[in-house]
C-alpha positions in Angstrom: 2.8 4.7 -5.4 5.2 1.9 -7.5 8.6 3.1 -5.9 7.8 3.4 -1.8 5.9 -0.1 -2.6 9.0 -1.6 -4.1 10.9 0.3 -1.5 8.9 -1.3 1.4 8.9 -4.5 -0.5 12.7 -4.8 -0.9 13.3 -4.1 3.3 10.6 -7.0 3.6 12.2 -9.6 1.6 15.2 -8.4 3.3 14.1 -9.0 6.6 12.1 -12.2 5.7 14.5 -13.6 4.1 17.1 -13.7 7.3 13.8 -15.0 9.3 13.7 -17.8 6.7 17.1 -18.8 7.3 16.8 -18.6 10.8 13.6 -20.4 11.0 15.1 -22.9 8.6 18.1 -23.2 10.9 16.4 -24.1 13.7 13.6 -26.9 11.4 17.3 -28.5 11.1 18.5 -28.8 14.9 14.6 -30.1 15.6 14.9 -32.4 13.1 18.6 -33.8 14.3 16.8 -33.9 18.3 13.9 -35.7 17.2 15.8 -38.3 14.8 18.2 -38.6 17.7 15.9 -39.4 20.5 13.6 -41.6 18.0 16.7 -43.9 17.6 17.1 -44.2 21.6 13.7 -45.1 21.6 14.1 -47.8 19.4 16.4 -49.4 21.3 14.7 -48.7 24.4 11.7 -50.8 23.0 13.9 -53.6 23.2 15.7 -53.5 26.4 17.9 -50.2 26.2 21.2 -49.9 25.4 24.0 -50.7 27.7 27.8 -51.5 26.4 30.3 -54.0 27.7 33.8 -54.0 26.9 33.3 -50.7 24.8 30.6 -53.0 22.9 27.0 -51.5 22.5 24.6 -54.0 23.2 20.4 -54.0 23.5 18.5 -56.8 24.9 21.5 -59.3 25.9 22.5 -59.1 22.2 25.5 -57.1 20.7 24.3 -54.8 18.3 26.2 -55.3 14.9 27.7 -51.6 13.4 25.5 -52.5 10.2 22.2 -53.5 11.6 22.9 -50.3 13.3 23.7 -48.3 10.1 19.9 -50.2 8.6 18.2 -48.9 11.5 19.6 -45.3 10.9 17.9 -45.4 7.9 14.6 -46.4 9.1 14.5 -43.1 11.1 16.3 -41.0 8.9 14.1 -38.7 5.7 17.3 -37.8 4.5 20.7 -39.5 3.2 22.8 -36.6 4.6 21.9 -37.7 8.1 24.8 -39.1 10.2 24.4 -41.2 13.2 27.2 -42.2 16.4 26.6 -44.3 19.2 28.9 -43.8 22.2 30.0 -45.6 25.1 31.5 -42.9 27.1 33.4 -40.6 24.8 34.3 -43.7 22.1 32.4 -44.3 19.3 31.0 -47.8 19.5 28.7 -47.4 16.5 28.3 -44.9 14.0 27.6 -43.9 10.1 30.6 -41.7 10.2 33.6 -43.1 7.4 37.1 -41.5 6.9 38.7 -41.0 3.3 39.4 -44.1 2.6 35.8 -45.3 3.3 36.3 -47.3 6.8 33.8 -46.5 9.5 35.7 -44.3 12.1 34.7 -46.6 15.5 36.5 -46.7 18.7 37.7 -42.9 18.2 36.2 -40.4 20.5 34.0 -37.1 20.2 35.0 -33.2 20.6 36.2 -32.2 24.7 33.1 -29.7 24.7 30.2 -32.6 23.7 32.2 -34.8 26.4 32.2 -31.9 28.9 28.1 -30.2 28.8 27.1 -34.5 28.0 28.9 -36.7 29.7 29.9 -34.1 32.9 27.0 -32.0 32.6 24.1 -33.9 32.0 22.4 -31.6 29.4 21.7 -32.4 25.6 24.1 -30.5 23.0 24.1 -28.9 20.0 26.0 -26.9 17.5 25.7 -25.2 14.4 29.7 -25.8 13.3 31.4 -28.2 15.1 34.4 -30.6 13.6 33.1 -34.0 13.7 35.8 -36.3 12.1 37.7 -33.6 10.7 34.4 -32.3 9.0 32.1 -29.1 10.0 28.4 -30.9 11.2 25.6 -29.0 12.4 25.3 -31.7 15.5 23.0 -33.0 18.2 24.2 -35.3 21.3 21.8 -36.5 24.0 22.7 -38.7 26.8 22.6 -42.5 27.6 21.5 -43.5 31.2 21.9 -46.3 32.9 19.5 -47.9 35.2 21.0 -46.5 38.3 20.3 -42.8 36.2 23.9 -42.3 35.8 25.2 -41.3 32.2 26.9 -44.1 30.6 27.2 -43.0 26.6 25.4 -40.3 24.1 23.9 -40.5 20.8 25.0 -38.0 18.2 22.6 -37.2 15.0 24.6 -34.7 12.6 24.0 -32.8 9.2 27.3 -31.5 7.7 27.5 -27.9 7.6 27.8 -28.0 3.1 23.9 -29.6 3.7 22.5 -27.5 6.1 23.3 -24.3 4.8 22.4 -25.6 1.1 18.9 -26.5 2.4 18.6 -22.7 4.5 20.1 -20.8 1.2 17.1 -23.0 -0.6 14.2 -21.8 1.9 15.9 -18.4 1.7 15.6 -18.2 -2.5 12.3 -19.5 -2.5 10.8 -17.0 0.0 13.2 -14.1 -2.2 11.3 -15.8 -5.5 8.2 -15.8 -3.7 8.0 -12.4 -2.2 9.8 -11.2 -5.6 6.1 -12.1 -7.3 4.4 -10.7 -4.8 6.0 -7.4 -4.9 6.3 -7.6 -8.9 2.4 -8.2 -9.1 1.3 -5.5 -6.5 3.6 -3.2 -8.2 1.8 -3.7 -11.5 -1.5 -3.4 -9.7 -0.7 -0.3 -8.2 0.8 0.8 -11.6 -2.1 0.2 -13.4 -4.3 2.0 -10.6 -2.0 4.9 -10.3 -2.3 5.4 -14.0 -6.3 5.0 -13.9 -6.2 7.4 -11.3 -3.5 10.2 -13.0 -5.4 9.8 -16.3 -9.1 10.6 -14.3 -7.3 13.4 -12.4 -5.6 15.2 -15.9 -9.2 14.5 -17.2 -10.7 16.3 -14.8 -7.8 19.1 -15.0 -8.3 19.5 -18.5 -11.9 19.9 -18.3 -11.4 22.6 -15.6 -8.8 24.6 -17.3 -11.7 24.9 -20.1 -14.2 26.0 -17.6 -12.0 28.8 -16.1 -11.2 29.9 -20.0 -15.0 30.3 -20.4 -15.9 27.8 -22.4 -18.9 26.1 -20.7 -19.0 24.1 -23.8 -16.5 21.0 -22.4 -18.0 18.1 -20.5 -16.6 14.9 -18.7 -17.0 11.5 -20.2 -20.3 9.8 -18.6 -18.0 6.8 -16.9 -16.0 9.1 -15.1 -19.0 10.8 -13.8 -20.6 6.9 -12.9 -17.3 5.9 -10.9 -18.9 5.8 -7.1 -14.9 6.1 -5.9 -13.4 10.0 -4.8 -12.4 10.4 -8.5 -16.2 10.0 -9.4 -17.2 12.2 -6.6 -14.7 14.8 -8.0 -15.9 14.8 -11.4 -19.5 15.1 -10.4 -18.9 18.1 -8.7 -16.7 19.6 -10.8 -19.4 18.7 -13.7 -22.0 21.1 -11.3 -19.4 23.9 -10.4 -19.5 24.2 -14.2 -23.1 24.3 -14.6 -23.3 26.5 -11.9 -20.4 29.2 -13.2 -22.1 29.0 -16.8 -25.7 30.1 -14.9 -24.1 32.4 -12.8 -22.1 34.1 -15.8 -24.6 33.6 -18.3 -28.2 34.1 -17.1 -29.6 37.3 -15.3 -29.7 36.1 -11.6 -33.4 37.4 -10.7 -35.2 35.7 -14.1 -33.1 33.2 -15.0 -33.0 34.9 -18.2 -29.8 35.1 -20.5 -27.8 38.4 -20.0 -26.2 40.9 -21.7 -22.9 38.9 -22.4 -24.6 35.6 -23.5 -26.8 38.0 -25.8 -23.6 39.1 -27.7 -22.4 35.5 -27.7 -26.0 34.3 -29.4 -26.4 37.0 -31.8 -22.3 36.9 -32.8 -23.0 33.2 -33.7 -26.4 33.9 -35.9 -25.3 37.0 -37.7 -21.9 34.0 -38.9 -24.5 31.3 -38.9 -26.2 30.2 -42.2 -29.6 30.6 -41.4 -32.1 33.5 -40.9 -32.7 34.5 -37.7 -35.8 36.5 -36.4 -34.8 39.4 -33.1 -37.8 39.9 -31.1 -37.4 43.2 -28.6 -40.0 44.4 -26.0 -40.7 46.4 -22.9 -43.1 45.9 -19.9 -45.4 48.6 -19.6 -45.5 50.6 -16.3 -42.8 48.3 -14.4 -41.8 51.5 -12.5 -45.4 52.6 -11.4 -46.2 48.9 -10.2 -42.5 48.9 -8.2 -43.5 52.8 -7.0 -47.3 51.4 -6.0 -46.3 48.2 -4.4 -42.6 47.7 -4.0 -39.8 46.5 -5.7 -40.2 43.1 -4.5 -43.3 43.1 -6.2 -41.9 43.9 -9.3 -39.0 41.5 -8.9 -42.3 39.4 -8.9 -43.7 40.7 -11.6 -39.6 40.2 -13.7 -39.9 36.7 -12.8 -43.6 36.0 -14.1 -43.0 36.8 -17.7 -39.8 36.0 -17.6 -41.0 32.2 -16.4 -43.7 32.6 -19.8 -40.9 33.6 -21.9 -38.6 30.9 -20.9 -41.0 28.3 -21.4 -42.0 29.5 -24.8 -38.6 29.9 -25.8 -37.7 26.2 -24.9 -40.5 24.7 -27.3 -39.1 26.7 -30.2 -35.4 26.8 -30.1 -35.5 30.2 -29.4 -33.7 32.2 -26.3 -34.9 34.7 -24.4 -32.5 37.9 -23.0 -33.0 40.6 -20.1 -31.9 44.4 -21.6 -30.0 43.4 -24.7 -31.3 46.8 -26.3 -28.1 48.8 -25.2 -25.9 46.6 -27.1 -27.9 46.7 -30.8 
């Protein structure tokens, strides 16, 4: 039961943990189109944004590269956000720094983002694109003038060394997760499989004595209470055994013992301790009553005294046996 669970639970994890990462991977490029058009919005509160002279400006006023970079920040849940306005293909403002720590305006973005943007009207994204010389999972959406034609984009960006250290993060805690999981059912089902093993060798052993003769065994009392299959078992291996030891034991018309269980009882009082009294008798004219009325009638007849006998034997510890005489 433990192995095909932790079999099943390894191709799980397996499998959930590449839907983790892809889920995680896309949570990302919602996140950099939301933050992107929450930015244009901003701006489009106040005016929109137009640009002049590759100048961005909102309102009639020019918008200042660091009021710019504090709005980003408004918007932004994150520090490893990047942000670009662009008139055209240049960058007019933007979060973006080379090396040497210099914001990199007035350069211009990748030919594909110019070509599906600014030519193709559609918003962009990629999960590995150079932006500045470094890999960004990006976002671009367009900037329209108020005839409707495309006039700039705005580019929200993660670098690749972030996103993939927040999807390998989702990724280990759903392994750690579904690791628990899978380490706790195992030990349930360890624990249950043992319960169950130990009932079932219970029940074997108990058997084995029963088929050696020995009607003498009997299973523990909570095993017989369980109301599960294993009880159910027990219970009627419990009767199979009670009905083997009648069937072996006792004469099948009276109920009385027969001629094996007599050797058994009077092996164990001639070793016993005590005295012991043997009592033998015979019913007079049994064959004339079966030759008169029948030989059902004299089964009758067997079963009678035998029922006398039975009961009087049970009030004095005594047993009561159908033709022992052959064997004394």
């Amino acid at each position: 039961m433990v192995i095909p669970l932790l079999m099943l639970g390894a191709v799980l994890t397996a499998a959930g943990s590449l839907f983790a990462y892809s889920i995680t991977k896309n949570d990302i490029i919602e996140e950099l189109e939301n933050t992107a058009y929450t930015l244009k919005n901003l701006y489009d509160v106040d005016g929109g944004i137009y640009f002049k002279d590759n100048r961005a400006y909102c309102g009639g006023t020019a918008i200042n590269n660091d009021l710019f970079i504090e709005k980003t920040r408004l918007i932004s849940s994150t520090d490893t956000l990047d942000f670009t306005v662009f008139s055209g293909n240049i960058r007019v403002l933007t979060t973006l720094t080379d090396d040497e720590g210099s914001y990199v305006l007035g350069t211009s973005a990748p030919d594909i983002v110019a070509e599906k943007v600014l030519g193709g009207d559609k918003n962009f994204s990629d999960l590995n694109l150079t932006v500045n010389d470094a890999q960004y999972v990006a976002y671009y959406i367009p900037i329209y003038d108020t005839d409707n034609s495309i006039i700039g984009m705005i580019f929200t960006g993660m670098p690749l060394s972030s996103a993939k250290s927040n999807m390998v993060r989702s990724t280990i805690i759903f392994v750690l997760i579904s690791a628990a999981v899978i380490f706790f059912a195992a030990l349930a089902s360890g624990v249950l499989s043992k319960h169950i093993t130990d009932a079932l060798h219970r029940i074997s052993e108990f058997t084995a004595v029963v088929a050696s003769g020995d009607f003498s065994a009997s299973l523990p009392r909570k095993l017989l209470n369980k109301s599960d299959e294993i009880g159910e078992l027990a219970k009627n291996s419990s009767q199979l055994s009670a009905s083997l030891q009648k069937l072996v034991e006792n004469d099948a018309l009276t109920g009385l013992l027969n001629r094996r269980s007599a050797i058994k009882v009077l092996n164990e009082c001639n070793t016993g301790s005590e005295d012991f009294c043997l009592m033998m008798g015979d019913i007079d004219n049994l064959k004339k009553i079966n030759d008169t009325y029948g030989h059902l009638c004299g089964d009758a007849v067997l079963k009678g005294i035998a029922e006398i006998m039975l009961n009087h034997c049970a009030k004095n510890n005594a047993s009561a046996v159908r033709e022992v005489l052959p064997f004394c």
